[in-house]
C-alpha positions in Angstrom: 9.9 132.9 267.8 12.5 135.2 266.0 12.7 135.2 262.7 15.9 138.0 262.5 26.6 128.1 246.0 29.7 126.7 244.7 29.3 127.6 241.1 31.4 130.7 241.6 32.9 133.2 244.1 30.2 134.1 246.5 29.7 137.9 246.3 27.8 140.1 244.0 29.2 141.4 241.0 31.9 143.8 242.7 33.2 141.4 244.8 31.3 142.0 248.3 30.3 139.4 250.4 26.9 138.8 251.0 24.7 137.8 254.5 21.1 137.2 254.9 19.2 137.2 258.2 15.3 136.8 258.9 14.4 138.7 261.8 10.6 139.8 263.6 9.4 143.6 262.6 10.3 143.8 266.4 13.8 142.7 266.1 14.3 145.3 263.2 13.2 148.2 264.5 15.4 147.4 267.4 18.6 146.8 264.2 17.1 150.4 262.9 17.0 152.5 265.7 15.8 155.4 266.8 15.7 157.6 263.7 18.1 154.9 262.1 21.1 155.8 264.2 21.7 152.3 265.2 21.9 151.1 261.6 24.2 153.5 260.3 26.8 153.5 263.1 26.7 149.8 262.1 27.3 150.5 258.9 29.9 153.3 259.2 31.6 151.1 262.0 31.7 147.7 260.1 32.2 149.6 256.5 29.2 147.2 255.1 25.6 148.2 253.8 22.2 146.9 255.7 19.2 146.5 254.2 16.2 145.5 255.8 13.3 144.4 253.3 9.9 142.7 253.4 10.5 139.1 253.8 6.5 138.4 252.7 7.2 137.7 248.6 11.0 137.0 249.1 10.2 134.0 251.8 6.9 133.5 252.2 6.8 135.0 255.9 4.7 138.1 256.6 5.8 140.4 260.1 9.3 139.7 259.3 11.9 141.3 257.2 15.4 140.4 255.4 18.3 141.6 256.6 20.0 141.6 253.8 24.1 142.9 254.6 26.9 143.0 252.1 30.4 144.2 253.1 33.4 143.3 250.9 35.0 141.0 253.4 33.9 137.8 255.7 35.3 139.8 258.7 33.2 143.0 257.8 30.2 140.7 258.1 31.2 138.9 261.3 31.3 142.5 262.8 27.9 143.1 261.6 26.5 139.9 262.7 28.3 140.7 266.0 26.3 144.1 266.1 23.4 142.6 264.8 23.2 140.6 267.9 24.1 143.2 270.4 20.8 145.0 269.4 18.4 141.8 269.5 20.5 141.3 273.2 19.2 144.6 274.3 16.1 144.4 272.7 15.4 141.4 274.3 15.7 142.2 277.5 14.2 145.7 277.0 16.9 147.6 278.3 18.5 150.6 276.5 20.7 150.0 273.4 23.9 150.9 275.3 22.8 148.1 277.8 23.0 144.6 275.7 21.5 141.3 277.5 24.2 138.7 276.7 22.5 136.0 278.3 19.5 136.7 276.6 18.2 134.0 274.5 17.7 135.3 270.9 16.0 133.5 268.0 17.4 134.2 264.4 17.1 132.8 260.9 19.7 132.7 258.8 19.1 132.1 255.0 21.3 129.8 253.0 21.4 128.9 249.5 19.8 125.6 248.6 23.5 124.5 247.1 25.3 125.1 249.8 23.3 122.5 252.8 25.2 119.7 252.3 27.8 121.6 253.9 25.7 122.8 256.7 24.6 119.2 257.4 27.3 117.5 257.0 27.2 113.6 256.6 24.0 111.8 258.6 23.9 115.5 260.2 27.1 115.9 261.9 28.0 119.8 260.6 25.0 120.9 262.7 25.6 118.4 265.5 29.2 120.2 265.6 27.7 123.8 265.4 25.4 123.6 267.9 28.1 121.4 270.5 30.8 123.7 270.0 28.7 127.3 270.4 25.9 125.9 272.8 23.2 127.1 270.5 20.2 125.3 269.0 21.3 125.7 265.0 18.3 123.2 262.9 17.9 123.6 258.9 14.4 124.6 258.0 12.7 124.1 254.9 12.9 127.2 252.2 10.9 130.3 251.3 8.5 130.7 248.0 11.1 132.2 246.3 14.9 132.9 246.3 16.3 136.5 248.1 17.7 138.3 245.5 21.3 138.2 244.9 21.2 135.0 246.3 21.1 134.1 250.0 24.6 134.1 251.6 26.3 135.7 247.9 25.0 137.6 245.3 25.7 136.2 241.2 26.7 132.5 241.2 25.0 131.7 244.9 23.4 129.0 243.3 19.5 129.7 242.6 16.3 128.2 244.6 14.4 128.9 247.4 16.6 130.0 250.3 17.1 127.4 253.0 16.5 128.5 256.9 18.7 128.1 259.0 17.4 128.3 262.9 19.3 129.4 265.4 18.7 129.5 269.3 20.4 131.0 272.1 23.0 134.0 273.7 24.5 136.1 271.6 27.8 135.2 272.3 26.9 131.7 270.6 25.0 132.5 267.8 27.6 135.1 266.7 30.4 132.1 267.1 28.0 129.6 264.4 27.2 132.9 262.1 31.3 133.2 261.7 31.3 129.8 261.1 28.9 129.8 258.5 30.3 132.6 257.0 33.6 130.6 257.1 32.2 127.7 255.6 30.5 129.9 252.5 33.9 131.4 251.9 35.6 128.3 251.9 33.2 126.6 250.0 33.7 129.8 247.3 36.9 129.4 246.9 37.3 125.8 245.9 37.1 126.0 241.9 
């Protein structure tokens, strides 16, 4: 099993936008790359910054690390998400970077701020119900970490503080990368309503 706030705008202090992802020590080596290659044409390519961290103190999970990406728009982190998963697809399958799997079922944990659920769930938990009928993936909410990721889960200053909240996702690439730009849709949203 893979690991990979309304109070104000959701961003850090220079206005980037801000994505966190819980993936295996596997899946990150395979996000790294030989010599780091695959990282930085990710970051050259979608213009955004990727940093992979020890998840142990930040979540309580040891063998997996935070993906923590920050790009100044929501479409700069839909492109990362979307390269993201092209490497855990050919990891997967343990084919050749250039040689992505996109039937390959991939497991990934997405970290939310604790004051932004209630839009993930929706009411008697028909948000997740939606996700997971209109992608095809399994998308559950998990119960937080020890402590909160810093800079706040999905957003940096004002992402609302707490433990971060998981949310588990299951399935191809092709349909987690649909519910990560929806959630990324929804945070956006949600941070721009005053």
């Amino acid at each position: 099993a893979a690991a990979a706030a309304p109070a104000a705008r959701q961003g850090d202090a220079a206005g980037q936008r801000v994505m966190n992802l819980l993936v295996l020590d596997n899946q990150a080596a395979a996000i790294i790359g030989r010599r780091g290659a695959t990282i930085r044409d990710i970051e050259q390519s979608c213009k955004a910054r990727v940093r992979l961290t020890d998840a142990s103190r930040l979540v309580g999970r040891a063998g997996c690390r935070v993906a923590n990406v920050r790009a100044d728009s929501v479409a700069m982190l839909n492109q990362v998400a979307a390269g993201v998963l092209a490497c855990l697809a050919g990891g997967s399958g343990g084919r050749g970077e250039d040689e992505a799997d996109v039937d390959a079922e991939i497991e990934l944990i997405a970290l939310l701020p604790q004051a932004l659920v209630g839009l993930f769930q929706g009411e008697g938990g028909l948000g997740l119900r939606r996700l997971a009928s209109e992608s095809g993936a399994a998308v559950s909410l998990g119960g937080g970490g020890r402590g909160a990721a810093a800079g706040g889960c999905w957003g940096g200053a004002g992402a609302g503080g707490g433990a971060p909240v998981e949310l588990r996702l299951k399935g191809p690439s092709a349909a987690l990368e649909y519910v990560l730009q929806e959630v990324n849709h929804l945070v956006e949203t949600a941070m721009d309503e005053p």
